[in-house]
Chimera marker file (.cmm) of the C-alpha trace (Angstrom):
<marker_set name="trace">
<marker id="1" x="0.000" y="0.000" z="0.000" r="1" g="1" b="0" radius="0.5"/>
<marker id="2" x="3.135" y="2.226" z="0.926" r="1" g="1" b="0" radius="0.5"/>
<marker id="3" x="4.297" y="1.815" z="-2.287" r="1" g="1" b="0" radius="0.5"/>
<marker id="4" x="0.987" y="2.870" z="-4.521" r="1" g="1" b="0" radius="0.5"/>
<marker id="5" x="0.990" y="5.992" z="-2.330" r="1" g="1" b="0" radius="0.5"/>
<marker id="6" x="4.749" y="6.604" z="-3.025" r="1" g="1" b="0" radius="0.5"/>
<marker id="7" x="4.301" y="5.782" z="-6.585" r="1" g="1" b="0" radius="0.5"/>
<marker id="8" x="1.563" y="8.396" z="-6.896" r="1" g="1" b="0" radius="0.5"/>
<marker id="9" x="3.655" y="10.723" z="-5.337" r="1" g="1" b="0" radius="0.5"/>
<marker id="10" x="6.451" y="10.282" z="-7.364" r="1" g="1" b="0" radius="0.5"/>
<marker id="11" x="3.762" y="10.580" z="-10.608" r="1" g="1" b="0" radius="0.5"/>
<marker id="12" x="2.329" y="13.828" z="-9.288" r="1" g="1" b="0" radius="0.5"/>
<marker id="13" x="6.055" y="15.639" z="-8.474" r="1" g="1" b="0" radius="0.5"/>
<marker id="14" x="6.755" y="14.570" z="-12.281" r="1" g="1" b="0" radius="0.5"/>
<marker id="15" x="4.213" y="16.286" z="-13.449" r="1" g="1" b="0" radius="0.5"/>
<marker id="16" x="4.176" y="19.354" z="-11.980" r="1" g="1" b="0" radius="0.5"/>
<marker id="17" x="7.500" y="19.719" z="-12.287" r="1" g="1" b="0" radius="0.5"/>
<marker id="18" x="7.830" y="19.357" z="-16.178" r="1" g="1" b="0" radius="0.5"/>
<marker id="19" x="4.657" y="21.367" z="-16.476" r="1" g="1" b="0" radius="0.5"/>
<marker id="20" x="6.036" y="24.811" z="-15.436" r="1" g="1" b="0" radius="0.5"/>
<marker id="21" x="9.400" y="24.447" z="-17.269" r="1" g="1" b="0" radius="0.5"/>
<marker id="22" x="7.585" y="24.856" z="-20.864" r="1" g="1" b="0" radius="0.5"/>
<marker id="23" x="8.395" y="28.600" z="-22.037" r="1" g="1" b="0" radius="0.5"/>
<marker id="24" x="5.264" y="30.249" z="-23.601" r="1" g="1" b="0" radius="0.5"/>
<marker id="25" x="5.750" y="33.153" z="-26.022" r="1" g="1" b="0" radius="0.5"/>
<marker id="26" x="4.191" y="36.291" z="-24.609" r="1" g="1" b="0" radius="0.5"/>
<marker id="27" x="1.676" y="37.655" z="-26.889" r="1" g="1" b="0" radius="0.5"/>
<marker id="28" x="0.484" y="40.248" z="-25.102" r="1" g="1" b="0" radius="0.5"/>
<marker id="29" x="2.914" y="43.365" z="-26.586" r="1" g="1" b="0" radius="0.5"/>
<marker id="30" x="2.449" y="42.017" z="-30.188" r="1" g="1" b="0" radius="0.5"/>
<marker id="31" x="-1.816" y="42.018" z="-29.376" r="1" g="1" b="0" radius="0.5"/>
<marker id="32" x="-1.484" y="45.873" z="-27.863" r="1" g="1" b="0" radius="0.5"/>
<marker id="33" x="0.368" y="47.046" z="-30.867" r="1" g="1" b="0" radius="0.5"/>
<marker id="34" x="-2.330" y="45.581" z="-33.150" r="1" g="1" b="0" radius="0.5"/>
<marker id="35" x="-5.435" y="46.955" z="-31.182" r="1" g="1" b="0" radius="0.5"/>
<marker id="36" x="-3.478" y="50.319" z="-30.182" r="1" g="1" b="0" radius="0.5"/>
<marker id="37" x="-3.028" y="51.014" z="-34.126" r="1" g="1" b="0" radius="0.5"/>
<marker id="38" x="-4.995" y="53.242" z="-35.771" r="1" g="1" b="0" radius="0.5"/>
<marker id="39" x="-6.047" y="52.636" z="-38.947" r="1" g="1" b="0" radius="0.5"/>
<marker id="40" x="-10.117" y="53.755" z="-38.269" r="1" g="1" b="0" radius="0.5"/>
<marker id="41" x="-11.371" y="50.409" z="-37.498" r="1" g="1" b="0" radius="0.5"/>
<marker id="42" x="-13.337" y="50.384" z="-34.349" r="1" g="1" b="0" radius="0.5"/>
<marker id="43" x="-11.568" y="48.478" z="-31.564" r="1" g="1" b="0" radius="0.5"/>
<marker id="44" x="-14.494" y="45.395" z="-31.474" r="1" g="1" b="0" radius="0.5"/>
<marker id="45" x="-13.496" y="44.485" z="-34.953" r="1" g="1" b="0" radius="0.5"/>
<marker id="46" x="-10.052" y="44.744" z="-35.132" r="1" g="1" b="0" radius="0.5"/>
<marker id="47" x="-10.074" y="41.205" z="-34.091" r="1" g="1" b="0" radius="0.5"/>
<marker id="48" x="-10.979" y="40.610" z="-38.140" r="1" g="1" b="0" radius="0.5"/>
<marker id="49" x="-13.529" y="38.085" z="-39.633" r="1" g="1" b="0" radius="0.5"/>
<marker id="50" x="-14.307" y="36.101" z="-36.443" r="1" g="1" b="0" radius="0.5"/>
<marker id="51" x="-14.901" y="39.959" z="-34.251" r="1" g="1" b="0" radius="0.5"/>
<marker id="52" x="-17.169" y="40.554" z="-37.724" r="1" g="1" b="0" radius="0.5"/>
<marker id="53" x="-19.659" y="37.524" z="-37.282" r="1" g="1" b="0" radius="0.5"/>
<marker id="54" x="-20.239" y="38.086" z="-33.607" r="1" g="1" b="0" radius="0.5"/>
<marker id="55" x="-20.993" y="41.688" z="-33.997" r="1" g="1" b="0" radius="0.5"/>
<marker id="56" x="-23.564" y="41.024" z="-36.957" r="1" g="1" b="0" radius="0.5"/>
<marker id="57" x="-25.159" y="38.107" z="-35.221" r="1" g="1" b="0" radius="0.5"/>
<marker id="58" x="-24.953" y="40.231" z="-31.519" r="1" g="1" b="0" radius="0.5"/>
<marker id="59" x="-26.996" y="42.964" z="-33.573" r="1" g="1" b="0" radius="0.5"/>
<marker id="60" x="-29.123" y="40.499" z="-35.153" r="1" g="1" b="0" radius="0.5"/>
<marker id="61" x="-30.499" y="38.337" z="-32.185" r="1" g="1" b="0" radius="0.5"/>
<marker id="62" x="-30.484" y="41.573" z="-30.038" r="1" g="1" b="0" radius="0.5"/>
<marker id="63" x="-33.367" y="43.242" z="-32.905" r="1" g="1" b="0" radius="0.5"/>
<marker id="64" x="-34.938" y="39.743" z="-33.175" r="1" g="1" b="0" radius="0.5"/>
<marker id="65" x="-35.342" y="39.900" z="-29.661" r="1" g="1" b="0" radius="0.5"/>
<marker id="66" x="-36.649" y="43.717" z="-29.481" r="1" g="1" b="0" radius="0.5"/>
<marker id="67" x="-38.908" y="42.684" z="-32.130" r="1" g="1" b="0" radius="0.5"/>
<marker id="68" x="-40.435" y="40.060" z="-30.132" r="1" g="1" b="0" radius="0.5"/>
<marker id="69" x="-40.500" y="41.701" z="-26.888" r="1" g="1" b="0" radius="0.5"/>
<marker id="70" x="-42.920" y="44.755" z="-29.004" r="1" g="1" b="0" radius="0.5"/>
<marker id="71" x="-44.606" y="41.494" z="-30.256" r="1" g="1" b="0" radius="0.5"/>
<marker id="72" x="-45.243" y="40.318" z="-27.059" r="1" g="1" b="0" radius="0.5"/>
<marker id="73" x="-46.212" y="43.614" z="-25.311" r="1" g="1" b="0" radius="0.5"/>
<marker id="74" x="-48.675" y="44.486" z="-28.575" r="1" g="1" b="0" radius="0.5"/>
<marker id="75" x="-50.363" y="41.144" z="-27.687" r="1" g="1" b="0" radius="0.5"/>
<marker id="76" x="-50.554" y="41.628" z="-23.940" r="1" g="1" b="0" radius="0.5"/>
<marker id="77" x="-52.128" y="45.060" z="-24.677" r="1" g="1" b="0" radius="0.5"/>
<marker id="78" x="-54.911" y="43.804" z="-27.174" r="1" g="1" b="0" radius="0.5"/>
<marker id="79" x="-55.806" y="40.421" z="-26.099" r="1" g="1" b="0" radius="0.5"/>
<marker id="80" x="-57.785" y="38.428" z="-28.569" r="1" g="1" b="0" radius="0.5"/>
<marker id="81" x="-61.574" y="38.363" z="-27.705" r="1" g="1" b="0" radius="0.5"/>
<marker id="82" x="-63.671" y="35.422" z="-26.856" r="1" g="1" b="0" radius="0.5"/>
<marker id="83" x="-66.452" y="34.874" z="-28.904" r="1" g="1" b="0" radius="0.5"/>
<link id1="1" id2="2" r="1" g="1" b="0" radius="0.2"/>
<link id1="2" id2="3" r="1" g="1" b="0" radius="0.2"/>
<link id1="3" id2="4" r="1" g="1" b="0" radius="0.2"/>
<link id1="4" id2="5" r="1" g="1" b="0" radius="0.2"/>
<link id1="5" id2="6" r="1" g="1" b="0" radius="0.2"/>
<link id1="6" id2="7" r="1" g="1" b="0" radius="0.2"/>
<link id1="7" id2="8" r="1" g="1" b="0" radius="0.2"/>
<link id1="8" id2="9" r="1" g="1" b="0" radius="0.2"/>
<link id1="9" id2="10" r="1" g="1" b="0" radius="0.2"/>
<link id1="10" id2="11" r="1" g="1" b="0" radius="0.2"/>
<link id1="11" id2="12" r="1" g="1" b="0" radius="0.2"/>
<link id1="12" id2="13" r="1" g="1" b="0" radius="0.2"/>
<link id1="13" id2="14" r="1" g="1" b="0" radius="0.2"/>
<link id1="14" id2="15" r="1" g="1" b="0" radius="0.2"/>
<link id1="15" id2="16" r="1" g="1" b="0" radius="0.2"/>
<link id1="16" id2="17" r="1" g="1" b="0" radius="0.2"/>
<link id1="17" id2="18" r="1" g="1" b="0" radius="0.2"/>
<link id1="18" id2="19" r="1" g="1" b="0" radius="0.2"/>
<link id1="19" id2="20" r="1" g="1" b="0" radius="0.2"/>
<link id1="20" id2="21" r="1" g="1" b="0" radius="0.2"/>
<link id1="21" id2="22" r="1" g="1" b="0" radius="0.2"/>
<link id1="22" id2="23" r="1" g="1" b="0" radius="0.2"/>
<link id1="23" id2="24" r="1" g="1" b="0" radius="0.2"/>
<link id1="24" id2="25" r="1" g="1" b="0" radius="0.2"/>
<link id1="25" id2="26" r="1" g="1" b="0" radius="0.2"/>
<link id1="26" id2="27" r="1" g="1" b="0" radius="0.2"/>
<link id1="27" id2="28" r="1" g="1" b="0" radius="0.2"/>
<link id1="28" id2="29" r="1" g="1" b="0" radius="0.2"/>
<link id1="29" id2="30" r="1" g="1" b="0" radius="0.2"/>
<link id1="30" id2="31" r="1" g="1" b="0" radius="0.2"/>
<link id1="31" id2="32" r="1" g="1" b="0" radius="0.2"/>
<link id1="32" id2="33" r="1" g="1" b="0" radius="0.2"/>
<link id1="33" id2="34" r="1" g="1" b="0" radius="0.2"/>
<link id1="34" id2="35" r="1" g="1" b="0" radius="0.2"/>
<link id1="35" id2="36" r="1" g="1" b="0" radius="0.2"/>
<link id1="36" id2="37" r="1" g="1" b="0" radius="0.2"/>
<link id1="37" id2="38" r="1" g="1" b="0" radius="0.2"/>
<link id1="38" id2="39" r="1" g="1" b="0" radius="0.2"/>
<link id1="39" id2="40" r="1" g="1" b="0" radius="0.2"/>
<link id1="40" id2="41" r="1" g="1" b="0" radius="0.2"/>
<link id1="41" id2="42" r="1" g="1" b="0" radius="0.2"/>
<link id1="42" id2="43" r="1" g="1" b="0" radius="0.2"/>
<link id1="43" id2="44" r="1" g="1" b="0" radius="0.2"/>
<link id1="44" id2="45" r="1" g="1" b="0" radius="0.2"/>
<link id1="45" id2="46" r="1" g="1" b="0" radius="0.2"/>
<link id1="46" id2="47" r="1" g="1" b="0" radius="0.2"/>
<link id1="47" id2="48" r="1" g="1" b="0" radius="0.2"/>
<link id1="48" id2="49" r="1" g="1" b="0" radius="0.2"/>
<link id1="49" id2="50" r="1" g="1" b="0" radius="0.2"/>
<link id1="50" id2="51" r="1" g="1" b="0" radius="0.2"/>
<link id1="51" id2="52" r="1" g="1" b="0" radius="0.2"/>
<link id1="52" id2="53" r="1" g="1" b="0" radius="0.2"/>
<link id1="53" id2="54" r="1" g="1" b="0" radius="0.2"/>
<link id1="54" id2="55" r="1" g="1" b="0" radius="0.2"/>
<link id1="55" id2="56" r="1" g="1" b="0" radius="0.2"/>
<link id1="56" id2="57" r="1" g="1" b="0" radius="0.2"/>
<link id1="57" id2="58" r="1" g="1" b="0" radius="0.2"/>
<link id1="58" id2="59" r="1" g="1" b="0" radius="0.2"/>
<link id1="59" id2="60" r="1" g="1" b="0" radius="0.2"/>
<link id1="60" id2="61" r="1" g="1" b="0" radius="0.2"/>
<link id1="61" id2="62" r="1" g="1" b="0" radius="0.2"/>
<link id1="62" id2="63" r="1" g="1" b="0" radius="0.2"/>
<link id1="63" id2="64" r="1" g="1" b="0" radius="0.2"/>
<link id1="64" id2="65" r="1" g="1" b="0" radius="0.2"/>
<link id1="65" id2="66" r="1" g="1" b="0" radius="0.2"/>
<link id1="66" id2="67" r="1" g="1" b="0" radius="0.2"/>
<link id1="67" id2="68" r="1" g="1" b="0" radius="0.2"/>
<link id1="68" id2="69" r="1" g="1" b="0" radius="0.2"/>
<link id1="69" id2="70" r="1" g="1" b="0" radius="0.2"/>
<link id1="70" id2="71" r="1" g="1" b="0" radius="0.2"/>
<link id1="71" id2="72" r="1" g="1" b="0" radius="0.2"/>
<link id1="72" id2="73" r="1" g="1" b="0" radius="0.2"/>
<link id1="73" id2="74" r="1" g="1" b="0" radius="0.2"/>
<link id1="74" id2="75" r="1" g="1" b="0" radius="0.2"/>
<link id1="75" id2="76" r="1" g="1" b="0" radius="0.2"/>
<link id1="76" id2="77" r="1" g="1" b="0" radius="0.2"/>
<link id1="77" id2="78" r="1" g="1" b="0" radius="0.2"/>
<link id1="78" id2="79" r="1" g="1" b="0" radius="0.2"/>
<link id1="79" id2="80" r="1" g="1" b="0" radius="0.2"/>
<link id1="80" id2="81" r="1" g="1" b="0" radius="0.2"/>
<link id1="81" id2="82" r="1" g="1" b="0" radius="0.2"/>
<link id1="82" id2="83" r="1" g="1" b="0" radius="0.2"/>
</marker_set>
């Protein structure tokens, strides 16, 4: 039993250990030179084609939605009469 624990121990130290040694290249200045630019885009679609979608489909579900909240409100307002 002694030996499963140590085992595990020994697994866990391994990993933790080779996990912070990886060097990651630090995007961050490279990003703030691209967004800082300016070149008369707005700033939520400098991110290019992907930044382009989600503000067109943002603005679309957000007037679908207005639309049927007025919908909703116009039918609330006049209800339908029973016969």
């Amino acid at each position: 039993m002694y030996r499963h624990i140590q085992a595990l121990q020994q697994v866990s130290r391994r990993t933790l250990s080779t996990s912070g040694r990886r060097q990651v290249e630090n995007k961050v200045p490279h990003k703030q030179k691209h967004f800082q630019e300016d070149n008369g885009i707005p700033v939520h679609l400098k991110g290019g084609v992907t930044d382009a979608i989600l503000y067109r489909a943002t603005m679309a579900l957000t007037i679908l939605g207005s639309a049927y909240v007025v919908y909703e409100l116009v039918c609330a307002a006049f209800p339908k009469k029973k016969e």
